[in-house]
C-alpha distance (Angstrom), angle and dihedral (degrees) to the residues before:
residue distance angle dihedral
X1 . . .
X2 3.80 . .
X3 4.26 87.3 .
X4 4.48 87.3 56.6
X5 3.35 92.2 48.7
X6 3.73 94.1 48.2
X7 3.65 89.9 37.6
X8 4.62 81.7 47.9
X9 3.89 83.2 50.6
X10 3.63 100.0 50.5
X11 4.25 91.5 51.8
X12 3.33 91.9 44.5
X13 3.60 98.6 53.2
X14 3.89 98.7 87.4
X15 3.47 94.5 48.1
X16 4.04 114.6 47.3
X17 3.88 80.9 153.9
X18 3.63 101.0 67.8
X19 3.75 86.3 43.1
X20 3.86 93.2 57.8
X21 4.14 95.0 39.1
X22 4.00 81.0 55.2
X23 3.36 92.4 57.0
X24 3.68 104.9 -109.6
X25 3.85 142.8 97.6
X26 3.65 133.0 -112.4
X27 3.28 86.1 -159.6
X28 3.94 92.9 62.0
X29 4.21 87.4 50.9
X30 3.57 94.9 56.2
X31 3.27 87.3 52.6
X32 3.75 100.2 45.2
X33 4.23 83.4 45.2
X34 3.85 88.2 53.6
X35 3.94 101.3 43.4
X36 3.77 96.4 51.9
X37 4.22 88.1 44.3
X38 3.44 88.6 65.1
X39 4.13 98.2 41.8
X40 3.57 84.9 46.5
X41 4.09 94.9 50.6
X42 3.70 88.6 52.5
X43 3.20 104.2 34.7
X44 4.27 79.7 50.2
X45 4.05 93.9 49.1
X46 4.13 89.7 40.5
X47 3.61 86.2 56.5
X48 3.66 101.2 54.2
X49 3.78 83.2 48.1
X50 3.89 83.7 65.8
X51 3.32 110.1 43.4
X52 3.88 82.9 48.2
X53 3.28 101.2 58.9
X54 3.79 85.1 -139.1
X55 3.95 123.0 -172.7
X56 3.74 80.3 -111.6
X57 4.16 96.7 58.7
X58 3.50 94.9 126.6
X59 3.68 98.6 58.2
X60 3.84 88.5 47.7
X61 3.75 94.7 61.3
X62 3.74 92.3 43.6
X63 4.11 89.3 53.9
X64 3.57 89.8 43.3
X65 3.96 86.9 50.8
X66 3.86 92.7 43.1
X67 3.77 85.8 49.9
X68 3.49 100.8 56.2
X69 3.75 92.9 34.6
X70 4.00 82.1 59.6
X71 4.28 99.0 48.4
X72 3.60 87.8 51.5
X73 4.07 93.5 53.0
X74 3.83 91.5 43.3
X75 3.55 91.7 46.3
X76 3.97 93.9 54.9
X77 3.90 87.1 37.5
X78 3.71 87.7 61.5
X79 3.33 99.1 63.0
């Protein structure tokens, strides 16, 4: 999900005016694009923390909680 929406951002780049005669923001993609980047990138190094069965385990399931705890809020927030 986090590659569409950068892949969304990067077309509608050159044309913010389509975007606003449509009815929607730019500004709220970017910030969409940005939000799930940063689940994904912990959600990504909690993960690896898992299937290591690092020293640090514990903290990996917590982020990986925390991180899916956080999606779900954002995605109700958004709509």
């Amino acid at each position: 999900m986090t590659l569409l929406y950068a892949v969304v951002c990067l077309m509608m780049w050159p044309y913010p005016q389509l975007v606003a005669d449509a009815g929607g923001g730019f500004d709220q993609v970017v910030q969409i694009t940005l939000v799930t980047a940063g689940f994904t990138a912990a959600a990504g190094i909690s993960t690896w923390l898992v299937q290591k069965r690092h020293p640090a385990l514990w903290l990996g399931q917590g982020v990986l909680l925390a991180a899916l705890t956080g999606v779900i809020v954002f995605a109700l927030a958004q709509r």
